[in-house]
C-alpha positions in Angstrom: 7.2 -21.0 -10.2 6.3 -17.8 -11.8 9.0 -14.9 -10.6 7.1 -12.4 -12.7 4.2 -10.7 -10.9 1.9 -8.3 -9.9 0.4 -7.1 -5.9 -1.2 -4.1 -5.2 -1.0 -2.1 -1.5 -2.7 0.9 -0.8 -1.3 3.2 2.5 -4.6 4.4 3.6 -3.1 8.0 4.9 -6.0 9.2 6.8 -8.1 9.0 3.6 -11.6 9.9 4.0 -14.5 6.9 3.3 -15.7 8.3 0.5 -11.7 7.6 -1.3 -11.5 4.5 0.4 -14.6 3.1 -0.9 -13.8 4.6 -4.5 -10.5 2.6 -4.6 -12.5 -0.8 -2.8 -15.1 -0.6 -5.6 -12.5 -0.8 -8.7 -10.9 -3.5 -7.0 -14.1 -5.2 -6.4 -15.1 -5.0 -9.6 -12.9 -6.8 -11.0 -12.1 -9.2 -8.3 -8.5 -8.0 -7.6 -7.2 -8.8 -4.6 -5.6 -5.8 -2.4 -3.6 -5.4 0.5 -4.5 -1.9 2.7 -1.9 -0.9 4.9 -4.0 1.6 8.2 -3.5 4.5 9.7 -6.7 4.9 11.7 -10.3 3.8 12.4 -13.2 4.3 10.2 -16.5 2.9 8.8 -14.7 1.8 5.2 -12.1 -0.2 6.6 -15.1 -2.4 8.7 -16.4 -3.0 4.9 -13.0 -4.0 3.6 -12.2 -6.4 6.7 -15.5 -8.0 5.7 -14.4 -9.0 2.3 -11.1 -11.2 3.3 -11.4 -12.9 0.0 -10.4 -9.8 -1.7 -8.5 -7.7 1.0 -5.9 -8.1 3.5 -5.4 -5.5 6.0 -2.2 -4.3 7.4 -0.7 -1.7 9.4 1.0 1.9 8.4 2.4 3.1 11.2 3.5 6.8 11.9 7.0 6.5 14.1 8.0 9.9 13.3 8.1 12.9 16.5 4.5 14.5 16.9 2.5 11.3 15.3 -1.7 11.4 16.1 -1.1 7.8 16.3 1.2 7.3 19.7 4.1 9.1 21.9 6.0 5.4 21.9 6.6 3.2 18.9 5.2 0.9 21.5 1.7 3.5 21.7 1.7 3.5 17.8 2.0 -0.2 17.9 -0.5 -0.7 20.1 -3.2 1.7 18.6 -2.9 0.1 15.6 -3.3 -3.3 16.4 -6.2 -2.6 18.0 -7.7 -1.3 15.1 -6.5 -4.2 12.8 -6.0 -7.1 15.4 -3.7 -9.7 14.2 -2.4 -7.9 11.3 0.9 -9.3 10.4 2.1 -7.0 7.4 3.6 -3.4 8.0 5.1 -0.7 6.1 6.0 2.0 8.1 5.0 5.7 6.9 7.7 7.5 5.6 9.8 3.7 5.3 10.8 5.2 8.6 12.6 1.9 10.1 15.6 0.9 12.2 17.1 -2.6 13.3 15.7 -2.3 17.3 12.4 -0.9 15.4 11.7 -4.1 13.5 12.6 -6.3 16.2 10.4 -4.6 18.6 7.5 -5.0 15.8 8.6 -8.8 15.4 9.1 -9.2 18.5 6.5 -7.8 20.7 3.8 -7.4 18.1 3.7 -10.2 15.8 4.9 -8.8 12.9 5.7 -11.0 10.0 5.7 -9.2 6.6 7.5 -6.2 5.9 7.1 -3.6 3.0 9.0 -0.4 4.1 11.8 -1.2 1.7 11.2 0.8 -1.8 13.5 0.1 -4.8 12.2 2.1 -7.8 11.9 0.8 -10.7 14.1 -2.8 -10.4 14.4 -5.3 -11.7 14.6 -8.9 -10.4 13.2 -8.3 -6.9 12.0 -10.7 -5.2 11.3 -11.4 -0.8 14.0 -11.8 1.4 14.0 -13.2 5.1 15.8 -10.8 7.6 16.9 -13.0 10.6 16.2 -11.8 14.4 17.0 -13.0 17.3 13.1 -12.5 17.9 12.6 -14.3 14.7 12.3 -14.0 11.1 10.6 -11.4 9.5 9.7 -11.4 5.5 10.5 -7.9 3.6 9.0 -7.7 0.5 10.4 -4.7 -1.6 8.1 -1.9 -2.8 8.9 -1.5 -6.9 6.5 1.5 -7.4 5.3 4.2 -5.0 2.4 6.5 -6.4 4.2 10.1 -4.4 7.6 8.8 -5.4 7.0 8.8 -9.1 5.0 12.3 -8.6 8.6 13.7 -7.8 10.4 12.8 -10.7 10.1 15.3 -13.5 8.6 13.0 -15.9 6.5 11.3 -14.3 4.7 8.2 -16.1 1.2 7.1 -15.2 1.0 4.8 -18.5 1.5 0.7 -17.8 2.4 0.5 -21.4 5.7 1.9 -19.8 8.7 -0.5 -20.9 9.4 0.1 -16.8 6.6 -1.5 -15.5 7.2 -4.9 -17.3 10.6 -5.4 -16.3 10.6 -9.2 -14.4 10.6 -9.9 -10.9 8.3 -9.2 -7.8 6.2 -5.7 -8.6 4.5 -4.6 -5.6 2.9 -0.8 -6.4 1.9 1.1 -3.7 -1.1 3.7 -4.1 -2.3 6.2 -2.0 -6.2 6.5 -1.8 -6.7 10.5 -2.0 -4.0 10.5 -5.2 -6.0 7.7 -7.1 -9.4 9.6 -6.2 -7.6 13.0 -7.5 -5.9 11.0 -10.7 -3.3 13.2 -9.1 0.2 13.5 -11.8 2.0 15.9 -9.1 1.5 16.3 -5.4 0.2 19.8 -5.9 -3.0 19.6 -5.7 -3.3 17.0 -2.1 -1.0 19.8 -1.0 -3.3 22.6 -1.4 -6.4 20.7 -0.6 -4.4 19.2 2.7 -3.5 23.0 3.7 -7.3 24.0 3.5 -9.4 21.1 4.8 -9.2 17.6 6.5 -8.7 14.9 4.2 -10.5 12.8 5.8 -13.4 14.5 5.9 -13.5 15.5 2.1 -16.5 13.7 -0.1 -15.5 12.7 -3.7 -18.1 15.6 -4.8 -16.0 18.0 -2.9 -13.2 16.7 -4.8 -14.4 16.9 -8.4 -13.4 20.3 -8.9 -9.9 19.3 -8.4 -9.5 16.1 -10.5 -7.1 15.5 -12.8 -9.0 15.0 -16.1 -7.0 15.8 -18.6 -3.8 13.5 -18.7 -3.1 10.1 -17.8 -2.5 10.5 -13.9 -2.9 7.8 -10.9 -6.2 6.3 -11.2 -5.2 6.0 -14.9 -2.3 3.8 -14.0 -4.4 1.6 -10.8 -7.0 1.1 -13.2 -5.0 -0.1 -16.1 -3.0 -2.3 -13.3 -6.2 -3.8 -12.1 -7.4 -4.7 -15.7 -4.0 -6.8 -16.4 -4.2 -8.4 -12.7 -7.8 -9.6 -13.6 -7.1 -10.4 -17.2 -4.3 -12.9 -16.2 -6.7 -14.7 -13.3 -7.0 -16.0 -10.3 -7.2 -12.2 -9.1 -4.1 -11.7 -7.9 -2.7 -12.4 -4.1 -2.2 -10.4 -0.5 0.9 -9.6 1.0 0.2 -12.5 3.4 -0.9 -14.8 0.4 2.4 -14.0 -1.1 4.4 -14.5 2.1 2.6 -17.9 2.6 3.3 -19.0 -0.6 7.1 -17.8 -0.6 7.9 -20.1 3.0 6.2 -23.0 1.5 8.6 -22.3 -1.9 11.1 -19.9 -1.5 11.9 -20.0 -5.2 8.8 -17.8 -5.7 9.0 -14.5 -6.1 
């Protein structure tokens, strides 16, 4: 079995529709399979549950003091599984996490599949199975996060990249409202985030401020999605993946 691939997640951060169905339409295109990890209710994410062929949906949840989402990690929980009932995969925002965290989420919540480990850049990953006494939940390591590499002062948005063919398990994570900005830096969600709601903003509204001169985030999705579709079968979900791994846990 094949240690060497690609998945794609996408933290939905409040995105408006508009991103959301922007991102959905490149992936649909070219019959990539995703894996959306939600923050909150909306019209897009009804379209994406519809297409189970192609998308999985998660949970994102927000742990951290003064989160829209709950007062409790048990609140937060709860919210969002009532959004997303019976989602299984979770990666927490900020990779905020803790051991009584994750067994409350495997234990109480049905949790399985876990993604709020990030590892930059490495080589070799592959899942691992973290035993509870509430049972065993599957963390999967993030290799790529699209704010992550924003920080770095070279940042690189091109998949000829020697890094992004190292071997192993490569799971990217992208961020809706940086692919629909092609964003290289976070400056420009930053000032758009201080003056207006994000979810609110149309891709018209965003034009002005779209990153069209350099290779940026979009570039790099795009140019993922290509090589996902050009080496078939479309790719897998999170929950694919995890399937996959029990039934062989040589996979990776």
């Amino acid at each position: 079995m094949s240690r060497d691939r690609y998945l794609i997640t996408l933290d939905v951060d409040w995105a408006s529709d508009e991103m959301i169905r922007h991102c959905a339409g490149i992936l649909v295109e070219h019959g990539v399979k995703a894996t959306w990890l939600v923050t909150h209710a909306s019209n897009a994410l009804g379209e994406l549950a519809a297409r189970p062929e192609l998308f999985e949906l998660g949970i994102h949840p927000n742990f951290h003091a003064g989160s829209t989402q709950g007062d409790t990690p048990e609140a937060t929980l709860e919210q969002l599984l009532r959004i997303v009932p019976g989602a299984r995969t979770v990666r927490t925002h900020g990779l905020f996490q803790s051991t009584a965290l994750l067994r409350l989420m495997v234990g109480e919540f049905g949790i399985e599949n876990d993604l709020s480990l990030l590892l930059p850049d490495a080589a070799h990953l592959a899942p691992h199975e973290f035993h509870l006494p509430e049972g065993v939940l599957r963390r999967f390591p993030t290799f790529w996060e699209d704010d992550v590499e924003m920080l770095r002062p070279g940042p690189s948005f091109s998949f000829d990249d020697a890094k992004y063919r190292v071997p192993g398990l490569k799971i990217f994570d992208f961020h809706p409202v940086l692919i629909a900005l092609n964003a290289r830096t976070l400056d420009p969600y930053r000032r758009l985030k201080a003056e207006h709601d994000i979810g609110q903003l149309s891709m018209a509204e965003l034009a002005p401020h779209v990153n069209r001169d350099e290779p940026g985030d979009e570039t790099l999705f795009r140019a993922l999605v290509e090589h996902i579709a050009g080496v078939g079968a479309g790719g897998q979900t999170v929950a694919e993946l995890a399937r996959e791994w029990s039934v062989d846990p040589g996979c990776g």
